[in-house]
N, C-alpha and C positions, 0 to 999 in steps of 0.2 A: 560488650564494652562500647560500640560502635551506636546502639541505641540510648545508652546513659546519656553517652555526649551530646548526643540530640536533644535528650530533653533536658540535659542541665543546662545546654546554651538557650535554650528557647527560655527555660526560666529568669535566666540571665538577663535574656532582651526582657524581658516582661517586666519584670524589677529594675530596668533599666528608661524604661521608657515611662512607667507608672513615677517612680523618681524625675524624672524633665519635668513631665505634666505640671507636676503637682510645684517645684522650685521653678519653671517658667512663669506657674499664672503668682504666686510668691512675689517675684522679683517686679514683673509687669504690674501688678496692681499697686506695688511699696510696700510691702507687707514685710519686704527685704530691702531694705533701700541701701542706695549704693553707698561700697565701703563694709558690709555687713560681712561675717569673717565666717567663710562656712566651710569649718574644719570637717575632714573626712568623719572621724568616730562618731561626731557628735549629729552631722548633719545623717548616718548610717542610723543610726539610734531611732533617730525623729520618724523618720520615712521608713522603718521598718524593713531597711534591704542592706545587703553585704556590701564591702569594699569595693568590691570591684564593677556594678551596675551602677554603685554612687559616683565612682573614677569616671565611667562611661557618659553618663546623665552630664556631670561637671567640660565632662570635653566636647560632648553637642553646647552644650551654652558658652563655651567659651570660644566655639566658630560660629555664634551668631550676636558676639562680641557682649555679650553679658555678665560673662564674669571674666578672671584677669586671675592671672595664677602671679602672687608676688613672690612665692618661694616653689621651692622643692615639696613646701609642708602645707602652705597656706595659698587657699583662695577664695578671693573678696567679690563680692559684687560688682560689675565696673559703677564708676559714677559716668555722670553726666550732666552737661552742660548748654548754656547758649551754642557754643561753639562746636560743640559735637552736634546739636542738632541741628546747626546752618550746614555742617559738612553732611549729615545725613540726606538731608534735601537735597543735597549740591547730587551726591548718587542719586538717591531717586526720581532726582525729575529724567536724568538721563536716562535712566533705563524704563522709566516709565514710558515717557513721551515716547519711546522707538518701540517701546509692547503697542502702545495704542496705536502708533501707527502702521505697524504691521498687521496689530489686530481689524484693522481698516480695508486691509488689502487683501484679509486671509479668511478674517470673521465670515459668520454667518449673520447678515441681514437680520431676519428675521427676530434671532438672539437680542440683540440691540435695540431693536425697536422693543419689544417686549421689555426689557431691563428700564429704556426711556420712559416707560409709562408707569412701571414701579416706580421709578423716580417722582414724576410726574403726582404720583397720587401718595405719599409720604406724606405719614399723618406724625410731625412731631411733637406735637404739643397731644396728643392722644398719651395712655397709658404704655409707657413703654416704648414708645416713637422713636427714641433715641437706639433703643439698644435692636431696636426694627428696622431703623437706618442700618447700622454699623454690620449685620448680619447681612443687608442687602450691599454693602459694600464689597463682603465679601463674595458674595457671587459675581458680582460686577468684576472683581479681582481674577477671579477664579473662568471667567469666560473670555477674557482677557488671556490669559493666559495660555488657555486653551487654543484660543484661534492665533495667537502669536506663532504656537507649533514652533517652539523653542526652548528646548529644556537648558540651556547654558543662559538663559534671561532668565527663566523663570527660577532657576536656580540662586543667582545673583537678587533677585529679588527677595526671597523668602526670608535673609538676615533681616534685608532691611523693614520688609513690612512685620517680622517680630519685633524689631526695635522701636514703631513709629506705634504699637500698642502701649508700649511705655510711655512714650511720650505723648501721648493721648490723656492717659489718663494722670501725668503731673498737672497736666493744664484745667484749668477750670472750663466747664463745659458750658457754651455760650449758644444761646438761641438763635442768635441773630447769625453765627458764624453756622452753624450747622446748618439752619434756612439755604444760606447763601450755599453751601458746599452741596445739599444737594439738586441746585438748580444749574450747578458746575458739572457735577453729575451727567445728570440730565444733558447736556448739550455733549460732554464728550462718548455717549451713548449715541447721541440721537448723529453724531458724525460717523462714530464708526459703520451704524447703520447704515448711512448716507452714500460710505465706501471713500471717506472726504479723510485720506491720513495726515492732510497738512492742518487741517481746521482741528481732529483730533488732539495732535501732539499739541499744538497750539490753546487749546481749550486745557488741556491738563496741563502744559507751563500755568499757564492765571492760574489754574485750580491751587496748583503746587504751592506758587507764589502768595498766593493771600491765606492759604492753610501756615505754612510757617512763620509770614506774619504775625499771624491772631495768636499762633500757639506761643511766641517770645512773646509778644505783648502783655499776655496774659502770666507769664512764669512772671515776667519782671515786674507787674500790679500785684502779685499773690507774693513778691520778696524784697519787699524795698527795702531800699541799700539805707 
């Protein structure tokens, strides 16, 4: 008995996590846009898994504010707005700026400077430059994190860097903005390196600061009123 239950809950997670995957990168891309009503039977059906990994899948994206239960019965996509994404900022620069500056004080040298020069040599205008960037963001993320040696930040963090892949890809993707971002990059690397946590946190405010900028700018060019 005590063996079943091990492997039917491990099916469970499996079915359970193959379900987030596949309605995270959904929702992140618009493939689900927000307001999109993803009834239990029906979203169980599509994706191939029982009630209850589908229950499971719906309540990880609903603490990384994705979707929004309006009933007992129904839940919808969250939407989203100018205003949600000012207030998303408003979080992340905070907890960014205090990763990198820890990351400053905690980091490994040597990491940074190596990251700086991946920066440094970013080919975006090459074949796939962009999605070359965005993968090297992610290590940049992810080493950050590491040398912050903080799992209640890094924890805090993970909603928000899921929600700011959404709102990456509503915006229209600017060359000149991406140029610039990773030359932002690049300096808050070449700080932490440095072991400079004020210059860090400081370089990613600007960073923060002109990324949400460009990213309203641009919703409110691609939906005139």
């Amino acid at each position: 008995m005590a063996a079943n239950t091990v492997v039917n809950s491990a099916a469970t997670a499996r079915a359970s996590e193959r379900a987030y995957v596949r309605l995270l990168d959904e929702i992140q891309s618009g493939a689900l846009p927000g307001g999109a009503v993803l009834g239990e039977q029906a979203q169980a059906a599509r994706l191939g898994v029982s009630r209850t990994p589908l229950r499971e899948a719906l309540g990880r994206l609903a603490n990384d504010g994705l979707v929004v239960q309006q009933s007992p019965r129904v839940t919808v996509v969250a939407g989203i707005d100018a205003d949600d994404i000012r207030d998303l900022f408003e979080v992340r620069r905070a907890l960014e700026e205090t990763a990198a500056r820890l990351a400053a004080t905690r980091g490994d040298s040597a990491t940074f400077s190596r990251l700086a020069a991946d920066f440094a040599r970013s080919e975006l205008t090459s074949a796939g430059g962009a999605d070359a960037y965005y993968a090297l963001i992610a290590r940049f993320d992810a080493a950050i994190d590491a040398s912050a040696a903080n799992d209640h930040l890094t924890e805090a963090l993970r909603p928000v860097r899921t929600q700011l892949v959404r709102v990456r890809r509503m915006a229209q993707v600017n060359p000149e903005r991406l140029a610039a971002s990773v030359r932002e990059h690049e300096l808050i690397a070449t700080a932490i390196a440095a072991g400079d946590g004020e210059l860090a946190a400081h370089a990613t405010h600007v960073h923060l600061f002109n990324a949400v900028t460009a990213i309203l700018g641009e919703l409110v060019e691609g939906h005139p009123s």
